[in-house]
C-alpha atoms as one frame of an Amber mdcrd trajectory, in Angstrom:
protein
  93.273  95.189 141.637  92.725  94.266 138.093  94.766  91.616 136.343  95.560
  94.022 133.732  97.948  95.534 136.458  99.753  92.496 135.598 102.503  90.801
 133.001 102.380  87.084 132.568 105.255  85.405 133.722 107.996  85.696 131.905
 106.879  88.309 130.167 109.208  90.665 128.455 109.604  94.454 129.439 107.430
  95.931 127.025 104.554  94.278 128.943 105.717  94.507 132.227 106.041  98.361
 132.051 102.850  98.675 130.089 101.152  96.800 133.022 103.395  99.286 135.241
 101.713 101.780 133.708  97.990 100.992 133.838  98.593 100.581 137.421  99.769
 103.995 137.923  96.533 105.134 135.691  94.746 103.539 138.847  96.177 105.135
 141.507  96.480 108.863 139.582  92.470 108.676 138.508  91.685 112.080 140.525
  94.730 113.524 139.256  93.792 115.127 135.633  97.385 115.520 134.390  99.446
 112.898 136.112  96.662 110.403 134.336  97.288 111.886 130.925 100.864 112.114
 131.210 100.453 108.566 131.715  97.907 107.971 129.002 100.524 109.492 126.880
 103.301 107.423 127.149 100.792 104.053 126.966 100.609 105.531 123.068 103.855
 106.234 123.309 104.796 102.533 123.481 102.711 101.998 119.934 104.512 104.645
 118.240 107.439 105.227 115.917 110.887 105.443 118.112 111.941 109.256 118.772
 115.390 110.599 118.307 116.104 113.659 119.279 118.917 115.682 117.771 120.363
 118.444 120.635 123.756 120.231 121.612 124.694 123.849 121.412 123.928 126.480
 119.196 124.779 126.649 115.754 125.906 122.751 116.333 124.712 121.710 113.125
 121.704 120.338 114.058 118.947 121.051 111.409 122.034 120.448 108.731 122.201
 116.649 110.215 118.553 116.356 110.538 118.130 116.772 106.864 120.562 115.026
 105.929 119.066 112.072 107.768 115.505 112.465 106.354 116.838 112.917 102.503
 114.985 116.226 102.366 115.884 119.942 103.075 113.195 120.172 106.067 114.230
 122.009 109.036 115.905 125.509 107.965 119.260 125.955 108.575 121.696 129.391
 109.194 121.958 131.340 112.535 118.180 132.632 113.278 116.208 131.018 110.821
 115.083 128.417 112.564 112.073 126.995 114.608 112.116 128.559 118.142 110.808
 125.236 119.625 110.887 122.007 119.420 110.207 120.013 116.287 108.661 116.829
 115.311 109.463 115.466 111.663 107.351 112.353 111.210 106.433 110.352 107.886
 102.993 110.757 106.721 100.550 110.704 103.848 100.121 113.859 102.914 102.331
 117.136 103.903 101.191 118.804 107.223 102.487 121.249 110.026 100.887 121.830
 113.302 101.628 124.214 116.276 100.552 122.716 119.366  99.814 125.033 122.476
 100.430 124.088 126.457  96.274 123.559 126.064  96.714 121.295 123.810  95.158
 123.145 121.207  96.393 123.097 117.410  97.140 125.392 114.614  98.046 124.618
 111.077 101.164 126.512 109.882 101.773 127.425 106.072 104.714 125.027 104.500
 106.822 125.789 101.670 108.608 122.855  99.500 112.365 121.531 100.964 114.883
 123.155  99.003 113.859 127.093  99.056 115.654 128.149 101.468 113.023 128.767
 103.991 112.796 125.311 105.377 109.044 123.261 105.190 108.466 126.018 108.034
 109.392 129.524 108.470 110.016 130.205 112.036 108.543 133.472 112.137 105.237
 131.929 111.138 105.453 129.819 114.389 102.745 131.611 117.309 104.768 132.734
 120.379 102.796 130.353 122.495 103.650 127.607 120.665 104.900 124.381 122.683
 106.205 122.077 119.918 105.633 121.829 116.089 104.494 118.359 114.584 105.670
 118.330 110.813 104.171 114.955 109.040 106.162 114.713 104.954 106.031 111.612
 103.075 109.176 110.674 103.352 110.805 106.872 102.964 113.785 107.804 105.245
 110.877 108.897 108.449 109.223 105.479 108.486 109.410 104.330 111.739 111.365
 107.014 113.378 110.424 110.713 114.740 113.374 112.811 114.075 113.101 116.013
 116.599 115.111 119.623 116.092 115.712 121.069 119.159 116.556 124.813 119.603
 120.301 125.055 120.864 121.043 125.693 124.133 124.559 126.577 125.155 126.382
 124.467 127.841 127.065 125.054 130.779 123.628 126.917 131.062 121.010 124.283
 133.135 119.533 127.325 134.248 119.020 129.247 130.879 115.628 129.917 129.388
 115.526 127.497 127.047 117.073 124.367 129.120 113.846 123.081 131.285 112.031
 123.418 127.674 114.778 121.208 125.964 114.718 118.696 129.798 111.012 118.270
 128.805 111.809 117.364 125.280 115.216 114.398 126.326 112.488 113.114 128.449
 109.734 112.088 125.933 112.611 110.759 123.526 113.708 107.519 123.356 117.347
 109.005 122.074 119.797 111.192 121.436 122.154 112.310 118.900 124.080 114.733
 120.215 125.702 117.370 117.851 128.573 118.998 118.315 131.099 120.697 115.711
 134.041 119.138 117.410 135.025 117.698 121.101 134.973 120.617 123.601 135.827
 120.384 127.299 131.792 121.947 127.585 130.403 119.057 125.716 130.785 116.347
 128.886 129.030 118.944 131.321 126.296 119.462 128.775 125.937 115.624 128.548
 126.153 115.209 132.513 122.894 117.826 132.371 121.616 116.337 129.843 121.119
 112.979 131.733 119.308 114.571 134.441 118.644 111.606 137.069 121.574 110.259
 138.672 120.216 106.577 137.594 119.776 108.089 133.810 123.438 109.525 134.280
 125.003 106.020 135.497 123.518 104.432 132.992 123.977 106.121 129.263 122.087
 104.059 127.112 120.482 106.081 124.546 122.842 108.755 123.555 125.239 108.919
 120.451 127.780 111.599 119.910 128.398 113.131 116.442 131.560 115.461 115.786
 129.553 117.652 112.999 132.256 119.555 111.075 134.632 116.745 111.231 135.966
 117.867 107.457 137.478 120.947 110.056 139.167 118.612 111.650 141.144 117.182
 109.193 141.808 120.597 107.594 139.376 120.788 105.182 141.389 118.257 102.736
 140.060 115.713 100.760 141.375 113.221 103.353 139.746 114.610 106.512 137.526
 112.269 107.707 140.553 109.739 108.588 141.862 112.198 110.710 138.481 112.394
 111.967 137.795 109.206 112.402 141.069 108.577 114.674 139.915 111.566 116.566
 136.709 110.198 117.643 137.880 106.861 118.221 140.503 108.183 120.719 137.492
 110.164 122.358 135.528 106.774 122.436 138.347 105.360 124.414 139.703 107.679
 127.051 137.370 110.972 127.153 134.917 111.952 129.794 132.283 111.678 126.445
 133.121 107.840 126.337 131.228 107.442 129.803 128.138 109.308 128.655 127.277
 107.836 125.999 127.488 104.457 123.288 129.172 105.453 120.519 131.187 108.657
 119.140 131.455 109.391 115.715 132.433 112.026 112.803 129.959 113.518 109.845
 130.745 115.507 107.618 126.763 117.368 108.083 127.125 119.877 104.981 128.424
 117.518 103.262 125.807 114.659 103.821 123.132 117.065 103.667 124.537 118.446
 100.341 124.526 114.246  99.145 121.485 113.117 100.323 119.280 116.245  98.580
 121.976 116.335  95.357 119.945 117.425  92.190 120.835 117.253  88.582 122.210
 121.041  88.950 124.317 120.814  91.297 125.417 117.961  89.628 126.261 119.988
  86.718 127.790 122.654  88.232 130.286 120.123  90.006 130.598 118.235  87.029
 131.749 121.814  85.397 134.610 122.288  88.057 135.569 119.035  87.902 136.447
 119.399  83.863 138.497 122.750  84.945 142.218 121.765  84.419 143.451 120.371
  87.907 146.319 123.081  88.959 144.024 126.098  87.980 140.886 123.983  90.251
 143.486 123.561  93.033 143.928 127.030  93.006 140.434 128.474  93.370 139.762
 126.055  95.735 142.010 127.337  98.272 139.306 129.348  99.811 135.565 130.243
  99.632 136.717 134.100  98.080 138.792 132.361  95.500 136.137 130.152  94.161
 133.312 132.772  94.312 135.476 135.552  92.367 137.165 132.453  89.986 136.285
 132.921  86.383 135.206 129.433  84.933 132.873 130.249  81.869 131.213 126.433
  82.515 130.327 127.428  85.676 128.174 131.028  86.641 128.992 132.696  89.664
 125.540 131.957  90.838 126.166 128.033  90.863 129.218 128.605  92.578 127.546
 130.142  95.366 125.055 127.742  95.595 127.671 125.489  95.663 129.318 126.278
  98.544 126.154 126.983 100.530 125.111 123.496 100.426 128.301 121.320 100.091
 131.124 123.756 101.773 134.456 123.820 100.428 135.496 120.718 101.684 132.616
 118.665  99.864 132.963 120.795  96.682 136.802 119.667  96.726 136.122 115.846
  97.188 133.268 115.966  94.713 135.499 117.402  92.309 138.069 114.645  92.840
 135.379 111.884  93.099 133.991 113.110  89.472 137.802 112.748  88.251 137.496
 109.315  89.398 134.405 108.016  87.753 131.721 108.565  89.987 130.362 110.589
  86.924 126.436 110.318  87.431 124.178 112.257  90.184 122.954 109.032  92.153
 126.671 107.297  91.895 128.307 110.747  93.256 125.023 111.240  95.617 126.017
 107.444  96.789 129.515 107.711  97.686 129.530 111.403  99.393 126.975 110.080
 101.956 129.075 107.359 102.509 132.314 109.492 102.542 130.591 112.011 104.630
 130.293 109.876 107.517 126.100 109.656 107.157 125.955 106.025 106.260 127.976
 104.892 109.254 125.638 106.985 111.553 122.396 105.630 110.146 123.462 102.133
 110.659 124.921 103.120 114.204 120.514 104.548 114.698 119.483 101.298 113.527
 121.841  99.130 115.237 121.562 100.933 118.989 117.857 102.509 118.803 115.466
 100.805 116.250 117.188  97.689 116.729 115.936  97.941 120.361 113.220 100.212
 119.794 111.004  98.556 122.328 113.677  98.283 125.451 114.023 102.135 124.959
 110.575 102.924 124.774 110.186 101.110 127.830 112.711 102.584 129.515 111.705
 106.197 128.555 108.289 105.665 129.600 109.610 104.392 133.098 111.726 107.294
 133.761 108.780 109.335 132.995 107.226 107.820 135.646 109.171 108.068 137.904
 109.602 111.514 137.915 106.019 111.861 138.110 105.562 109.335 141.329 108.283
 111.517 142.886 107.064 115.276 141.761 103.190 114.175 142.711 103.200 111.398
 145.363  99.617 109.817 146.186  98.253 107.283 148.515  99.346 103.701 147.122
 102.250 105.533 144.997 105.654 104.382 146.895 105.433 101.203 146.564 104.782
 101.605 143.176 107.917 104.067 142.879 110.353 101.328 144.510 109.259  98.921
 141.548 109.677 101.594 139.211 113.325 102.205 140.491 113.779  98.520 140.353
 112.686  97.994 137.260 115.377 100.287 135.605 118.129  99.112 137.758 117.027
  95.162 137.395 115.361  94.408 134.295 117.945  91.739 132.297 116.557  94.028
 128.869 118.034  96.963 130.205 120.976  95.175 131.466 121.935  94.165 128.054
 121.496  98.081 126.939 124.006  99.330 129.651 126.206  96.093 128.603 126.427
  96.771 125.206 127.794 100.194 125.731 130.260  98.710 127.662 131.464  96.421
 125.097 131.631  99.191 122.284 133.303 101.749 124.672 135.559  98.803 125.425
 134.898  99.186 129.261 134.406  95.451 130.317 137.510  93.791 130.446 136.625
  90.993 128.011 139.267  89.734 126.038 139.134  91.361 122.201 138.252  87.727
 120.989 134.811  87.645 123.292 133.544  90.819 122.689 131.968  90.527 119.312
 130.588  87.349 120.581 128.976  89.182 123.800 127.949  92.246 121.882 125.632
  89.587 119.305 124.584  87.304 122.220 123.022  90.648 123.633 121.061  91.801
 120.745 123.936  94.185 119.246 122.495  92.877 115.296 119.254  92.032 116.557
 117.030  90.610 118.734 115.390  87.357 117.374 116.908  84.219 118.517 118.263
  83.192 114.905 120.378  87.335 114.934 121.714  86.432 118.336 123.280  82.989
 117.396 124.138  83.855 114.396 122.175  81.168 112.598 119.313  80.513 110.300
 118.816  77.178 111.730 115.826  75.432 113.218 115.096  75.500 116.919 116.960
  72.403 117.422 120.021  73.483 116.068 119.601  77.249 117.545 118.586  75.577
 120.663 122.453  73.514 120.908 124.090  76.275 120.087 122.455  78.608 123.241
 123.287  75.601 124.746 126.803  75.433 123.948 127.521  79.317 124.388 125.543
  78.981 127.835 128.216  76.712 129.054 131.098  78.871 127.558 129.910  82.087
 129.225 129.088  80.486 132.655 132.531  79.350 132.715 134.158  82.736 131.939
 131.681  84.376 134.661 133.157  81.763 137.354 136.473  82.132 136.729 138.463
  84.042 139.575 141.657  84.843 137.401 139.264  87.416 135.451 138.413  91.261
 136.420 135.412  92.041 137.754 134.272  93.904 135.254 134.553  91.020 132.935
 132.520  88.520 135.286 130.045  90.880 135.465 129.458  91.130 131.269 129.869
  87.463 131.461 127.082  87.420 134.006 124.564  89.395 131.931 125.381  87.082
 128.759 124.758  83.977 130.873 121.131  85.285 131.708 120.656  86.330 127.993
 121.532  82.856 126.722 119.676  81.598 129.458 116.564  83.548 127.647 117.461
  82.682 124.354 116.847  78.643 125.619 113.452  79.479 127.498 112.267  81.257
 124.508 113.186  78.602 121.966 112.278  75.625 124.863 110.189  76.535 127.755
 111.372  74.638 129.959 114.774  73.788 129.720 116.027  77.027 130.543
């Protein structure tokens, strides 16, 4: 053996599995594409976090998707888009590849965002095609790999297009799963979408996002509250709550309609909004209405456009929001995207996935291996499997992932005034020492306050009047301060 096979003590997951993985390079050498599966996810580790964006058809995937990248990239409207899975990636120049099960590559033509046709067409994409790599300079893509995924309807584990969409889950470090609005299907399709039982008891990668939540408040200009109260009920006593870390409403015509506003549309809303408020009211009532309304400001052409991009529902609050001041393209732009529910689900990305980038990574790559160790077993490989398996039920960094989800789903039985306290201790803003204590101190100072929150949370984990499920969280934050004073004073810890 090699001491490459090995982390240093005390090393932190991202080595240990990396090490985990150049051992399994050793033992797979005669197998050609166990070794570059494996090669794979060793780059894996170096590159941008992946998030992939699944549910059912006609979800309102591609719709959230751009509005998350700032650009109309992925086409959107039933057939129209890519029939695999695709990679949206920030890079210097524009550039689209088709990549075949060889491995082989063809550039595909691109059009600009905004014509309709998405930066693709999907009829230009070869039948043979395995996934599409899109690279577009975009500010929004640094440091994250958005991925489109065809839908697949639920329950169907056995349809065509499910092992296809399995293979995809698996190389991504997350989810966001889209769905118009909670449906009994949506917890099976989750359940599948786990796969491994350990994956499944252990949901720490997946968001939920109720995609027409405007629908469910009726379309007025108030809907997301409702919305809002929706999801939070789901959050606390649905099946969804167990599957994943956090459930929450966009508005995704809307926020795509924000985050890609131009000076026309602009115009055209501005137009509508300067239409005197009981005759707006009235051709607002439906999409017929507006589209046959006579408003001389306004052609019927706009109009249209209109409601293709922002739906009723965001052409009504737009309206109102002009009314109200936001009178200028990037102030309106500013305050739908935050209306729309797209702010609050970027920050939830960065707080549960890029926050903890690394962890995930780690733990995707392991659950790759794994299912390779089981699917192609070779001499030296069990042993290496039972580590594997330990790993992802053992490793404190993975710990504090399931933990976390816990605390936000409200599942651990901490009292309300301890949560907050065990969700930062655990990396929930961050992971340097200074964003887990809360303090831009020195390492003195940092190091007395570990201290002091050490002794806090051993005390709650020892104390027999509290639920298990509470001495348990307490447990996990006990070991984190724990690591908090070895990092910031070997030796004390």
């Amino acid at each position: 053996m090699t001491t490459e096979w090995f982390a240093p003590p005390g090393a932190g997951i991202g080595a240990v599995v990396q090490a985990t993985l150049r051992k399994a390079l050793a033992l797979y050498q005669g197998t050609p594409h166990a070794s570059a599966w494996v090669h794979h996810h060793l780059r894996r580790l170096e590159a941008p976090l992946s998030v992939a964006i699944v549910g059912p058809r006609q979800a309102g995937k591609s719709t959230l998707l751009n509005a998350l990248a700032g650009a109309e990239l992925a086409a959107t409207g039933t057939g129209t888009g890519i029939p695999v899975a695709t990679w949206y990636t920030d890079g210097p120049t524009a550039q689209a590849l088709a990549y075949s099960s060889d491995g082989s590559a063809l550039e595909l033509p691109m059009s600009s965002p905004g014509t309709g046709l998405g930066v693709v067409n999907g009829p230009d994409v070869p039948a043979e095609t395995e996934r599409v790599m899109i690279e577009w300079p975009a500010r929004s893509l640094r440091g994250i790999a958005l991925i489109d995924t065809p839908g697949v309807d639920a329950p169907a584990a056995s349809g065509p297009g499910w092992p296809r969409l399995m293979r995809t889950v698996a190389e991504a470090d997350a989810v966001v799963y889209v769905t118009p609005r909670p449906r009994p299907s949506d917890v099976e399709f989750l359940e599948a979408l786990h796969g491994s039982h350990l994956a499944r008891a252990n949901p720490v990668n997946v968001v939920v996002v109720f995609s027409r939540a405007d629908e469910m408040g009726a379309g007025t200009v108030e809907a997301m509250v409702t919305a809002r109260r929706i999801a939070r009920q789901h959050l606390r006593d649905s099946g969804l709550a167990a599957l994943c870390q956090h459930i929450l409403p966009v508005a995704g015509l809307l926020s795509e309609g924000a985050r890609t506003l131009q000076e026309p549309d602009f115009a055209a809303l501005a137009g509508l909004a300067g239409v005197e408020q009981n005759a707006l009211s009235a051709i607002l009532v439906s999409a017929d209405r507006l589209a046959a309304a006579a408003t001389p400001s306004v052609s019927a052409e706009a109009r249209t456009r209109l409601l293709r991009r922002f739906g009723l529902y965001g052409i009504r609050l737009a309206t109102t929001l002009i009314r109200r001041g936001f009178d200028t393209t990037r102030s309106l732009s500013a305050e739908l995207t935050q209306r729309g529910g797209l702010v609050e689900l970027r920050e939830t990305i960065s707080q549960l996935f890029t926050g903890g980038q690394d962890v995930l990574k780690a733990r995707s790559a392991l659950l790759g291996l794994e299912t390779v160790l089981r699917s192609d077993p070779q001499p030296g490989t069990r042993d290496l499997f039972l580590e594997v398996r330990r790993l992802l039920a053992d490793a404190h960094e993975f710990r504090e992932l399931r933990l976390l989800a816990a605390l936000r789903a409200g599942r651990t039985g901490l009292p309300g005034d301890l949560v907050e306290e065990a969700v930062q201790l655990t990396g929930g803003h961050g992971s340097s020492p200074g964003e887990r204590l809360g303090s831009e101190s020195g390492d003195d100072e940092l190091i007395e306050i570990a201290e002091g929150a050490l002794e806090q949370w051993r005390h709650y984990a020892e104390n027999p009047l509290a639920a298990q499920s509470a001495r348990q969280a307490a447990q996990t934050v006990v070991r984190s301060c724990e690591g908090l004073i070895a990092a910031l004073a070997p030796g004390l810890a």
